[in-house]
N, C-alpha and C positions, 0 to 999 in steps of 0.2 A: 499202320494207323496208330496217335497216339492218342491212348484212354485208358481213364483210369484200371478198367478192365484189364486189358492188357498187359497196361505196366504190372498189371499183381499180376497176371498170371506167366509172365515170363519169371518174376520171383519165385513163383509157386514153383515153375518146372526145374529152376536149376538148385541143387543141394547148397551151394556154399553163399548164395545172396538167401535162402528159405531160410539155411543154419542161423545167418545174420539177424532177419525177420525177426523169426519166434527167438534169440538168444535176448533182442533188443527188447521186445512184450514183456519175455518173461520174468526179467531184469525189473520192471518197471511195475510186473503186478507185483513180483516179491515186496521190492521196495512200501509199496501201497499197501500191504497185507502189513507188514513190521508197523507203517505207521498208524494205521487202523487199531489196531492190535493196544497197541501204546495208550491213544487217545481214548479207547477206552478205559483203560486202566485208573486214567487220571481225570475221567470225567468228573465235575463238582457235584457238592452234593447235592445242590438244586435242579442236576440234569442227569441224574443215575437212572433214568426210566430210559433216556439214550442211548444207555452204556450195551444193553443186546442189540440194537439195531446197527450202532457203529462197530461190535465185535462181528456179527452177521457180515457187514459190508468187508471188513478186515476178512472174512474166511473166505470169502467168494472172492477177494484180487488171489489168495494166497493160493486156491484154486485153477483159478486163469493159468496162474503161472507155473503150477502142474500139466496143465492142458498143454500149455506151447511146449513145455518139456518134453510129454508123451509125443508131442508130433515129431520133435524131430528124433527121439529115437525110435519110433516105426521106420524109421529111410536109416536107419544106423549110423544116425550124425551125433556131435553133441556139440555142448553149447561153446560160444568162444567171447573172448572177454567182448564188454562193450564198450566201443569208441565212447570216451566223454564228450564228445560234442554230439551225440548223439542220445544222451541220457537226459530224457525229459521232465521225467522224475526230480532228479539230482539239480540239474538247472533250474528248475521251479523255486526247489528250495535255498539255494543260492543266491539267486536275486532276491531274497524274502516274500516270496507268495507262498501263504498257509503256514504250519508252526514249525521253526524252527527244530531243527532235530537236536539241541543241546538241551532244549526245552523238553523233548520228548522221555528222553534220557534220563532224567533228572526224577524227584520222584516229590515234586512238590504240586500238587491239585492245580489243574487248571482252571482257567475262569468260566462265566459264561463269555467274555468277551472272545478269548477263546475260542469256542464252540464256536461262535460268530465266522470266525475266519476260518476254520476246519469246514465250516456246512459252504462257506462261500467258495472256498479252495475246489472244494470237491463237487459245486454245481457248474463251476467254468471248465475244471476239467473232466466232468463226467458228463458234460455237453460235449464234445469233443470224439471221446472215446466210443460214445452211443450213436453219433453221427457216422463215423469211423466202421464201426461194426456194423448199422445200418447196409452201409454202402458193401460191404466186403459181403452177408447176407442176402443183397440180391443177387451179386454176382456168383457167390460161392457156396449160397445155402444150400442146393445140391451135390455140391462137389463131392466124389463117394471119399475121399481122405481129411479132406477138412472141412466140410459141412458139416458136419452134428458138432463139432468143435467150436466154429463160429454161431450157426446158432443158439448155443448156449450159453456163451459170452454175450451176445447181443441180445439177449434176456435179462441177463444179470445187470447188463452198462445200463438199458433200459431201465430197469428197477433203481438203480441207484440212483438213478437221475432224479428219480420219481421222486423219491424219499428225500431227499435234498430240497426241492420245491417244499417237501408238506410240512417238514421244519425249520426251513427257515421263514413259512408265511406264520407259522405258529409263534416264532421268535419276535418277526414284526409285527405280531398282533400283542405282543408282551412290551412293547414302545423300544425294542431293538432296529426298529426300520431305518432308519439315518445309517447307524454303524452296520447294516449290510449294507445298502446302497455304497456306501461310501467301497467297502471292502469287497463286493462283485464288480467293479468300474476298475478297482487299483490290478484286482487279479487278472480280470479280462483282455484290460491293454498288455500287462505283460504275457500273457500266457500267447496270443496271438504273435509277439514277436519273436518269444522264446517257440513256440511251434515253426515258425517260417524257420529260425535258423537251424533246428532241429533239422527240419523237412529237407534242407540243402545239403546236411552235412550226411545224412542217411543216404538220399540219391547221388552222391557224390561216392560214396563208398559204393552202394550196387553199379552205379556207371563203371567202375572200376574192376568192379565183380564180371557183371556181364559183355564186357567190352563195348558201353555206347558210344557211338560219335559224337565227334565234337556237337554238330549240328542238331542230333538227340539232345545231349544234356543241355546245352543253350536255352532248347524251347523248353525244358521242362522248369529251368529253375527260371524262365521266363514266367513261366504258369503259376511258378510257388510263387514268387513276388507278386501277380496281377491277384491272388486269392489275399496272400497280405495287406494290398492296395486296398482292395473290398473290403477285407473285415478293420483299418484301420480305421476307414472312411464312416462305416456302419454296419458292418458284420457283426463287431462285437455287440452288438446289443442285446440279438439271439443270446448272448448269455447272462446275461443280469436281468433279464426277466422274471420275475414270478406269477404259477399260475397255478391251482391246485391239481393234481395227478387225478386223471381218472381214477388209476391204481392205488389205494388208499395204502396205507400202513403195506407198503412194498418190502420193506425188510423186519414185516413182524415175525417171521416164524425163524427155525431152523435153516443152516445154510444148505444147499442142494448139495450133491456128493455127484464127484464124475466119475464111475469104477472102471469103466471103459476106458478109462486117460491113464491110467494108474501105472 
């Protein structure tokens, strides 16, 4: 039977597509933690009230990517480099969706405009990641080796999500609404085509890993284009939405700590 179920939990059982998994995550929180990290550094001075919530958001990726670590050394694996066509992190900012990394680097204040495309970057991709967790959560939130791990990240994706919505309606209620609209539409369409060719070059490698057949891998990268097809069509909209988070001020306190993961 093929589902999505399934497909993770053949992942799950074999060490050298898991190693892949969690090396490819943890790759990607790192990445998100550094630039987290950064953006607040260089937040302006009209958005320093920001600067703990996006450092917050910065410790909980850098976190994650502790977590996928600690998984794979409980099975006594370690991590191995990650395919670039497989880095979605890295590709995001290549095509130019959210801030440039030269930009990051550099140590000259950013804008609010700025902030505009950091909060946008990070409410198309943290719709994704919370959908992603979501889904892995029902299936996995029991699971005795990796359930308290996914649960906890699918708290955290959730929360970030949250926090995204409540400043950027706070932005477009500051007459910022045009320059996110405009900048949740430009991230969405790419992030959805940058995700499909991700999605291919990742099952392309596990197909390889696990030995699928021809006729497996066919239907599945059939399935990654017919979900591209949909979110071309109108999928993406789910992510330029705003609405206000139940969960108000979701990254006001201190970051959680995983000591279990360590």
């Amino acid at each position: 039977m093929l589902s999505a179920k399934t497909l993770f939990q053949e992942i799950l059982d074999d060490d050298e597509s898991f190693r892949l998994f969690c090396s490819i995550a943890a790759s990607g929180e790192a990445q998100g933690g550094w630039e987290n990290a950064r953006i607040a550094a260089l937040v302006p001075r009209s958005e320093r009230a920001l600067a703990p919530k996006i450092t917050r958001h910065g410790a909980d990726e850098d976190k994650h990517g502790r977590i996928f670590n600690a998984l794979m050394n409980r099975r006594g694996l370690r991590p191995v480099p990650v395919p670039p066509e497989t880095d979605y992190t890295m590709l995001l900012e290549r095509h130019g969706i959210g801030l440039a990394h030269e930009k990051l680097k550099a140590e000259q204040p950013l804008t609010v405009q700025d902030i505009v495309v950091y909060l946008a970057h990070s409410r198309v991709t943290e719709q994704r990641a919370a959908e992603q967790m979501r889904m892995l959560r029902t299936y996995f939130g029991d699971h005795p080796d990796v359930g308290r791990a996914v649960r906890m990240i699918s708290n955290d994706e959730d929360n970030h999500l949250a926090y995204c919505h409540e400043e950027l309606l706070r932005l477009a209620r500051a007459g910022h609404g045009p320059a996110i609209r405009h900048a949740l539409r430009t991230c969405a369409l790419a992030e959805i085509r940058i995700y499909r060719d991700v999605s291919l070059a990742v099952m392309a490698h596990m197909g390889r890993i696990l030995g699928w057949s021809t006729t497996r891998s066919a239907l599945l990268t059939a399935g990654i284009h017919a979900v591209y097809g949909y979110e071309r069509a109108a999928g993406w909209r789910r992510m330029v939405s705003l609405r206000m988070p139940e969960h108000r001020d979701a990254l006001g306190g201190p970051a959680g700590t995983a000591p279990e993961f360590a």
